[in-house]
N, C-alpha and C positions, 0 to 999 in steps of 0.2 A: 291348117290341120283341122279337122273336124273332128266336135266333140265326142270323145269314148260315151260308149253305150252299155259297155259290161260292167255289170254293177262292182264296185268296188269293195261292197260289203263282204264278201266272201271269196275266200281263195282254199288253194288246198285239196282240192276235191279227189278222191276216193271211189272206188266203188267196189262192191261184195255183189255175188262173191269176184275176185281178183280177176284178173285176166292179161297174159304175157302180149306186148305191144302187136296191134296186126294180125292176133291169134283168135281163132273163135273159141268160145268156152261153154263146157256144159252147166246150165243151171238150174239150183231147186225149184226153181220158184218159173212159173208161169202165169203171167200175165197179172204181178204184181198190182193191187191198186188202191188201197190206205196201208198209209203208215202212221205213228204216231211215238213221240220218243218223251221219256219225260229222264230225269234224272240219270241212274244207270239203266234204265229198261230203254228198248226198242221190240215195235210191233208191227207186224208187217202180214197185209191178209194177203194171202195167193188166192185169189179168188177163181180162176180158171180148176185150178187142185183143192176147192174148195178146203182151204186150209188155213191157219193162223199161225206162224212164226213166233215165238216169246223168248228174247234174247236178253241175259247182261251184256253191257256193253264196257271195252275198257276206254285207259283214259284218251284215246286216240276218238273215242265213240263209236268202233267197227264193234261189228256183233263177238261173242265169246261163244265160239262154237259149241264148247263144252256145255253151255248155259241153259242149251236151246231146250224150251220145251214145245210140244204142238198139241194145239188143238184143234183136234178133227176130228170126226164122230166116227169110229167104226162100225159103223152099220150102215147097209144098201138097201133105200128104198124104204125105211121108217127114222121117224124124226125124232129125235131124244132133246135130253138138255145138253148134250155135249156134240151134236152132230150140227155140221156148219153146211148150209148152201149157198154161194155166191156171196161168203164174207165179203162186207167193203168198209166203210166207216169205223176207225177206232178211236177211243178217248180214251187215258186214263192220268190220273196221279200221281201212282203208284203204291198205290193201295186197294183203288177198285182199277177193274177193268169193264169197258161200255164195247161191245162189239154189235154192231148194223148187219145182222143175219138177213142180207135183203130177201133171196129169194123164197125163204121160211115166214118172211113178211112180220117179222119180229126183231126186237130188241136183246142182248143177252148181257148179264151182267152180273161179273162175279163181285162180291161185297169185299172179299181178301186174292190177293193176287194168285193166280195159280200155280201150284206146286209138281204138281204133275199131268205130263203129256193124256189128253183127253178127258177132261176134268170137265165133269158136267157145271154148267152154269147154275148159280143160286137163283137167281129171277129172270124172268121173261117177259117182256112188254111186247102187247101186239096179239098173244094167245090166253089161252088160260090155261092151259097145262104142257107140260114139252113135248109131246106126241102132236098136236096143233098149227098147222102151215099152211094154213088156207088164204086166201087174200080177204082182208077185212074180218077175220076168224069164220065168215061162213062161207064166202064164195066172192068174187068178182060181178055178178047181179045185183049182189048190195051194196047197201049205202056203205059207207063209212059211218064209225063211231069214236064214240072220245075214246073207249081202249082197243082201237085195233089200226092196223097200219095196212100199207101195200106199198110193195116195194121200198121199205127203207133205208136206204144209203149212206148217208151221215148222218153222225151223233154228235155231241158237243155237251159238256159239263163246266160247272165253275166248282166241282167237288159239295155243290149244293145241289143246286140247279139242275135241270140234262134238259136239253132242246134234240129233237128227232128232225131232222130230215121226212119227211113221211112221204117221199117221190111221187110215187104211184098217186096218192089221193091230192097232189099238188100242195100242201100243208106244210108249216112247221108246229108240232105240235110240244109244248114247254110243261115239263113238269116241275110244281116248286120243289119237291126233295126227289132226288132219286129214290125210286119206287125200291121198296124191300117182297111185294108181292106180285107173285101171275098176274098178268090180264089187269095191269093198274091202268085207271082209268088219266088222261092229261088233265091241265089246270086249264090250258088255252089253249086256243088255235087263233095260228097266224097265217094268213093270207086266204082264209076262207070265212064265208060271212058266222059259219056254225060248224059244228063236228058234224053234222049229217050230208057235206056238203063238198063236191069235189070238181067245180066247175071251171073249166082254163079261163083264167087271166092275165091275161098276156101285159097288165100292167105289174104284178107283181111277181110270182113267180111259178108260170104254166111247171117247170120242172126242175125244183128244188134238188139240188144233186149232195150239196154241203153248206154247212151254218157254224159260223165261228161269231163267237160272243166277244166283245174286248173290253178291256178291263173298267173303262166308262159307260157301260150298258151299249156299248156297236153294236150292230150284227152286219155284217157281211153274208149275203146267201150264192152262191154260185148256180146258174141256172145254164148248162150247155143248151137245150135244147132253141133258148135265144141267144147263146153266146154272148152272153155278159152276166158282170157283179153286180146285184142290185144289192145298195148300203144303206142302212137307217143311222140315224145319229141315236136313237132308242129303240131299243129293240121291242117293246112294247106297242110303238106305234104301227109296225105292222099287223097288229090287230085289228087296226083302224082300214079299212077298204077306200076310206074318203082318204086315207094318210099317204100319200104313193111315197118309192124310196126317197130320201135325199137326196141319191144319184145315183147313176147307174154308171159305172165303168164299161166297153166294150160298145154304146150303142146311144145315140142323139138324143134317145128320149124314148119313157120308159114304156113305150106302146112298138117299138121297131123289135126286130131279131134276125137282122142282116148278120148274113159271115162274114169278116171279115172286112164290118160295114158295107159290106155290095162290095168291094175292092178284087181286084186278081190279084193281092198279094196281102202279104200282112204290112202293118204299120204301128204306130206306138201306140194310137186310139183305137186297134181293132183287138176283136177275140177269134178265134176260132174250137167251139169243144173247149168250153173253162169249167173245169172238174174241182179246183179246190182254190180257196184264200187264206191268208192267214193274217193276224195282223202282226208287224213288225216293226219295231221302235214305236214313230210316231206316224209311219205308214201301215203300207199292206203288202203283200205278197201273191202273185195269184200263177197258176199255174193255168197256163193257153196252153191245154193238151194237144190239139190237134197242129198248132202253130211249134208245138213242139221245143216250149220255151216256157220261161217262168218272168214275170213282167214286176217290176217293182215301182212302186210310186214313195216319195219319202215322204209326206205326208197323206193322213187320208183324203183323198178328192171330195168337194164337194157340188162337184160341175160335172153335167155330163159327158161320157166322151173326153175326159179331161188324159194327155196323151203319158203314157209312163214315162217315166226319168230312165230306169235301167233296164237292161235285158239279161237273163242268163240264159244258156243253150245255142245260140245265136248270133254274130258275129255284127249283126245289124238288126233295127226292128224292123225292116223290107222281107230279112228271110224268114223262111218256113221250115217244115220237115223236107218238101222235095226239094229245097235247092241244099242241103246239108249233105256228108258222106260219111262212110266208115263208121254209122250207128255206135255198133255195137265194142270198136274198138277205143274210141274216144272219152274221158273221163268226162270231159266239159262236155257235150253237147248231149241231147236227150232225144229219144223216140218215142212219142204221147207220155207225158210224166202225168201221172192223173192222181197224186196226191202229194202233200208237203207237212212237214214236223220242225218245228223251231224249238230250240233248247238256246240258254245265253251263248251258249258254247258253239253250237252248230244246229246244221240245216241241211233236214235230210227230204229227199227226193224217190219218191218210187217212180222210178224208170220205167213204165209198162213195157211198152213195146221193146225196150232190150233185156226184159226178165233181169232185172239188176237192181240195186239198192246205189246213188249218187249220194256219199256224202261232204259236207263243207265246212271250212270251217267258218267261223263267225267273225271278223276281222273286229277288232276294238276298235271304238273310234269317239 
């Protein structure tokens, strides 16, 4: 009998909105792609509807319809503090909310959680005022600086801390307290030699997509553009350009960006399109979007290429999204999941490609 590959950690699985066996279903949300849950709250950016989701959730963890509030800007064709382009990356507490306004090329951030549908943001990093969406605040011909971003994707907080994703300028840029002001300038930057500096390094991380902190100073960055996790044991040391990751998950060494490893299929050592990590117990969690699967190692790796223990979405680690069927009818399996949220309780899933929310529960063990 050959060893099970389906993680065992979680059973249960769920998905919103519902949908009756073999049935297609119409749904709010299109092209789903950060989620983040903490406590009772769940958040979910529809980034295609340029929108934000804000749900209680009851004790099941499924959203409370009644709950929902949105934040979306009404208004076409001028940018405010409450108007969203190409939301992706969310953090919160549940007390503040951090939302990756990527294609406004800013940060948004309410200091108290939102009460009502279209609630303009209290701060802005990235601009200097909410009318403000330029790339780098003046244009894409310039440099980058320590208060401006391009393309920012994910965010991450320790409710002290907040590290930015900063895609576009290939950066992660770390501020020691979440900013309470416009156009706050960062404390550091990681993986470029200066703030005025945006040159591909293909040892660290050419396309920063998301950055999860863990509780010993980790960081995990997820880089699709090479299809793998590069992981520091100090998140500090990626300051350091002489410092390369600890390791990289998805790829032999930290200078490769094979799909797949160079492979026609997937395997337990490859990635394909890795959009988000997360750290879990005394592992990680990473979501292989294009593999279309969530890969688990129970401890963090310190080797490269080091092959995962479990799979979810996927019946094997050989399969992919084309050898899988019936997307959108199936609870377990996933089409491009491009983000992930861990609560003790459960593990929730943005399902992209089937405009759906997966969620699981958390098995004790």
């Amino acid at each position: 009998m050959p060893e099970p590959v389906r993680s065992p950690h979680f059973s249960d699985p769920l998905v919103y909105p519902a949908a009756e066996k073999d049935q297609w279903f119409d749904s709010p949300f299109l092209a789903p792609r950060g989620i983040c849950a903490v406590d009772d709250w769940l958040f979910l950016s529809d980034t295609a509807q340029n929108q934000v989701f804000c749900w209680r959730t009851d004790a099941d963890g499924m959203p409370i319809d009644d709950s929902l509030i949105f934040l979306k800007g009404d208004t076409i064709g001028t940018t405010t503090a409450s108007s969203l382009q190409y939301p992706s990356g969310i953090w919160s507490d549940g007390k503040k909310l951090v939302i990756a306004d990527a294609w406004n090329h800013r940060v948004l951030i309410w200091h108290t959680m939102p009460t009502a549908c279209h609630q303009p943001a209290d701060t802005i990093i990235g601009q200097t005022d909410p009318a403000g969406a330029e790339i780098n605040r003046s244009g894409e011909i310039n440099s980058p600086r320590a208060d401006s971003l391009y393309w920012p994707y994910g965010v991450h907080s320790d409710g002290k801390s907040l590290w930015i994703a900063d895609t576009g300028n290939r950066r992660i840029l770390h501020y020691a307290t979440i900013p309470e002001k416009h156009g706050a300038s960062a404390d550091l930057v990681l993986g470029q030699p200066d703030f005025k500096i945006r040159d591909h390094n293909s040892r660290f991380f050419p396309w920063p997509y998301s950055v999860k902190i863990g509780p010993n100073g980790q960081m995990i960055v997820s880089d699709p553009s090479t299809f793998r996790i590069n992981y520091w044991q100090n998140w500090r040391n990626a300051g350091n350009l002489d410092h390369e990751p600890t390791c990289v998950l998805g790829q032999r060494n930290a200078a490769d960006g094979l799909q797949n490893l160079g492979g026609f299929s997937a395997s337990a050592e490859s990635m394909n399109w890795c959009y988000d990590a997360y750290f879990f117990k005394r592992g990680i969690i990473v979501a292989d979007t294009g593999n279309s699967r969530l890969l688990e190692w129970l401890t963090v790796p310190t080797k490269n290429a080091t092959p995962a223990d479990f799979v979810l979405g996927q019946d094997s680690f050989n399969a992919s999204a084309e050898s899988s069927s019936l997307f959108h009818q199936k609870k377990d399996n996933f089409y491009w999941p491009f983000s992930i949220s861990l609560t003790p309780s459960f593990l929730w899933v943005a399902d992209t490609g089937n405009n759906r929310i997966v969620r699981y529960r958390v098995n004790k063990s």
